[in-house]
C-alpha positions in Angstrom: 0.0 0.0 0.0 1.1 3.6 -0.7 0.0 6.2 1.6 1.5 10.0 2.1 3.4 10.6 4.9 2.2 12.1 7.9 3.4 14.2 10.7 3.2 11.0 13.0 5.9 9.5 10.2 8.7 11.4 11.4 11.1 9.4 13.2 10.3 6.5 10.7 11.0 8.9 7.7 14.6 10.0 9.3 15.6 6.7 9.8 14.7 5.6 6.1 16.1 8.5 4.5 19.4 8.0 6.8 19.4 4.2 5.2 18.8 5.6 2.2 21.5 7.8 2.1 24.1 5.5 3.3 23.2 3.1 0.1 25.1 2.0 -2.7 22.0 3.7 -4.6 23.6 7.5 -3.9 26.8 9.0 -4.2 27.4 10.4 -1.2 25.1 10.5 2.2 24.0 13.9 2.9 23.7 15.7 6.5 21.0 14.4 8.6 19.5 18.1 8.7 18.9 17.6 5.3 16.3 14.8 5.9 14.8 16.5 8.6 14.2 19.7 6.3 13.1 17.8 3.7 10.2 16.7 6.5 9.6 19.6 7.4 8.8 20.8 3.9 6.6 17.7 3.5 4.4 18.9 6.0 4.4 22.3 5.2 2.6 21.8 1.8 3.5 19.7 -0.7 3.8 22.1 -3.5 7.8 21.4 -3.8 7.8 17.9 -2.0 5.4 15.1 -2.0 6.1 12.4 0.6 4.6 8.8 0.5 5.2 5.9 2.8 5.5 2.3 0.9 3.9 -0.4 3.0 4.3 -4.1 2.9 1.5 -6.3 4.6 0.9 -3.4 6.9 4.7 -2.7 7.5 6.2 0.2 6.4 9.1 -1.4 3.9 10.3 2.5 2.4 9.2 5.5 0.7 9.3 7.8 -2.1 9.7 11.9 -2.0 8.2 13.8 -5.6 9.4 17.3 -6.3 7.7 19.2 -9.3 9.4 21.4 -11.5 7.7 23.1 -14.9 9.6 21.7 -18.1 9.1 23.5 -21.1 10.8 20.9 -23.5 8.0 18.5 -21.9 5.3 20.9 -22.5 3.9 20.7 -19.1 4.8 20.2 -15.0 7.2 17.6 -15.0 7.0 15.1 -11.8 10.8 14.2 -10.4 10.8 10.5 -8.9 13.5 12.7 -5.9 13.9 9.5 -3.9 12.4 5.6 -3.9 13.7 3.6 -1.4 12.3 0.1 -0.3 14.2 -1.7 2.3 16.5 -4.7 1.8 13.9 -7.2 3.2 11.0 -6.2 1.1 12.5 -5.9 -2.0 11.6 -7.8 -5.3 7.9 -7.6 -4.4 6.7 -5.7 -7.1 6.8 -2.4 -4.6 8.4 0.0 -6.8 6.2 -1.0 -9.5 2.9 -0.4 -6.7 4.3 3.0 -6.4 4.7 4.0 -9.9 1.2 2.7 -10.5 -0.2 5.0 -7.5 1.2 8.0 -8.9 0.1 6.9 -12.2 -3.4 6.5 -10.8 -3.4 9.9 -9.0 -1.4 12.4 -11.2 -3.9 15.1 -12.9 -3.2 16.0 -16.7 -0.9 19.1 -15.8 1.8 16.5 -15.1 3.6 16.2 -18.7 6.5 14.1 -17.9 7.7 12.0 -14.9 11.5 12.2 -14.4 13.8 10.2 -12.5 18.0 9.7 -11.8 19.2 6.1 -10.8 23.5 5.1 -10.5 24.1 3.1 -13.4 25.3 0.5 -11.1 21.5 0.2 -9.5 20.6 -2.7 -11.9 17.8 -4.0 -10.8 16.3 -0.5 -10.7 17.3 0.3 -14.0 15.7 -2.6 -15.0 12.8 -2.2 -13.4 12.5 1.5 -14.8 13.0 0.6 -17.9 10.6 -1.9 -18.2 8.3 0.3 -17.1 8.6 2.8 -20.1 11.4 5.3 -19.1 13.9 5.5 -21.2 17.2 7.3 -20.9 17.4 11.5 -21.3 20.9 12.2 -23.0 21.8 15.3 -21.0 24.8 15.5 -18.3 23.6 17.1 -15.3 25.4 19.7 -13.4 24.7 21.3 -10.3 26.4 23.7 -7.9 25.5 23.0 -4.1 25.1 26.1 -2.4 25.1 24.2 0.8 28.3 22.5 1.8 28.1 21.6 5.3 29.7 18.5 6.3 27.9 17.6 8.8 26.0 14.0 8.7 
């Protein structure tokens, strides 16, 4: 089951996010006050951030942040996949696939294009992506962090 995340999700969210950020699937983890602003944002509104929590037979087994951006090349809102994380144990369920299907089900027509990154070396999610329909978008990406704290 897919469910947004709610204020009672807190400590549960900081912990996935930490796992997820100590994962083969980033580059680098990020400071933990990173997570918790990204929670804080959630709950705020979720005009920049969506949050959803992925559950497995009641359990919560990860979760998935969205961030929307307006793309002109795509003609529309475009709907960035930030984060999908589903823990070790609950993996190969068909879990990732239950989200993508959610959004799918819930997205209005303003959203033009759904957008995602994954390390090349994240197989099985490549895989599963591109079985799914996405297909690769031949730009390098740079960015500039204007926050460099260290801290984690």
């Amino acid at each position: 089951m897919i469910r947004k995340i709610t204020l009672q999700d807190k400590e549960l969210f900081l912990q996935l996010a930490k796992e997820f950020y100590h994962s083969e699937a980033v580059l680098k983890p990020v400071p933990v006050s990173y997570h918790e602003r990204a929670f804080n944002e959630m709950m705020r509104s979720d005009t920049y951030l969506g949050g959803y929590m992925i559950e497995d037979n009641g359990e919560v087994a990860g979760y998935a942040l969205t961030a929307k951006t307006y793309s002109h090349e795509a003609g529309g809102l475009a709907l960035w996949v930030e984060e999908l994380y589903v823990q070790e144990g609950h993996r190969s369920k068909g879990l990732g696939k239950e989200f993508f299907a959610y959004l799918n089900a819930t997205l209005d027509d303003s959203i033009a294009r759904i957008r995602l990154e994954v390390e090349e070396e994240n197989e099985g999610a490549v895989r599963l992506y591109k079985k799914m329909g996405f297909h690769d978008l031949e730009y390098n990406q740079l960015v500039i962090d204007r926050d460099e704290n260290s801290e984690e």
